[in-house]
Steps between C-alpha positions, in 0.01 A plus 500: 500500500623871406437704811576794371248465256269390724530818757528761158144343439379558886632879460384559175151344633468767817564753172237429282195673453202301678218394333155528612446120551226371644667378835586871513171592488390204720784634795397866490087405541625307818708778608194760438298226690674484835708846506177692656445271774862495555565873507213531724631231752825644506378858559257403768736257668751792516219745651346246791873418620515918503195504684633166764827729528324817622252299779801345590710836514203700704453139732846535601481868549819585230265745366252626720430450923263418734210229516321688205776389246558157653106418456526654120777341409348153610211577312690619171736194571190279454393667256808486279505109578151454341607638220796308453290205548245588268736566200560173382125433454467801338744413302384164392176612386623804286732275336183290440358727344715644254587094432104477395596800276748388309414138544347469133808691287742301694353134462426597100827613445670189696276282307632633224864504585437136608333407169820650257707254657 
């Protein structure tokens, strides 16, 4: 075997223009399926542990004194733990959903992939 021939042909491949193929187009309707629920899993992930941080923050008194901010930061505690519980369900069914929207394109366009072959 001619390795140098053989790695010329794997650069040359990451080179050349792509073509619109229809596993292409199969990848980026999976993509547009689950990038929503993603994004949105991500983001409110990010803002309950925010919320979990600042209950915790006033519960230990690092910002703010007194009983008042021990008994809201509980509370906002608790309420930032909910949340963080609730996001994978939430998550689940949004990426339900947008699977029931794109369900037809993508099992035409795999059946068609699969019947090429």
């Amino acid at each position: 075997m001619n390795t140098d021939k053989i790695l010329a042909e794997a650069i040359a491949k990451d080179y050349a223009p792509k073509d619109n193929s229809k596993i292409v187009a199969l990848k980026k309707l999976d993509k547009k399926a689950k990038l929503p629920a993603t994004i949105f899993t991500y983001t409110f992930g990010i803002i309950s542990a925010l919320i979990v941080g600042t209950g915790m923050s006033l519960a230990m008194q690092a910002i703010g004194s007194g009983t008042v901010a021990i008994i809201a930061g509980i509370i906002i505690g608790i309420i930032g733990f909910i949340l963080c519980g609730i996001n994978y369900p939430i998550y689940k069914r949004m990426l339900e959903r947008d699977k029931a929207k794109y369900a037809y394109e993508i099992v035409e366009l795999a059946r068609e992939i699969s019947e090429e072959k």
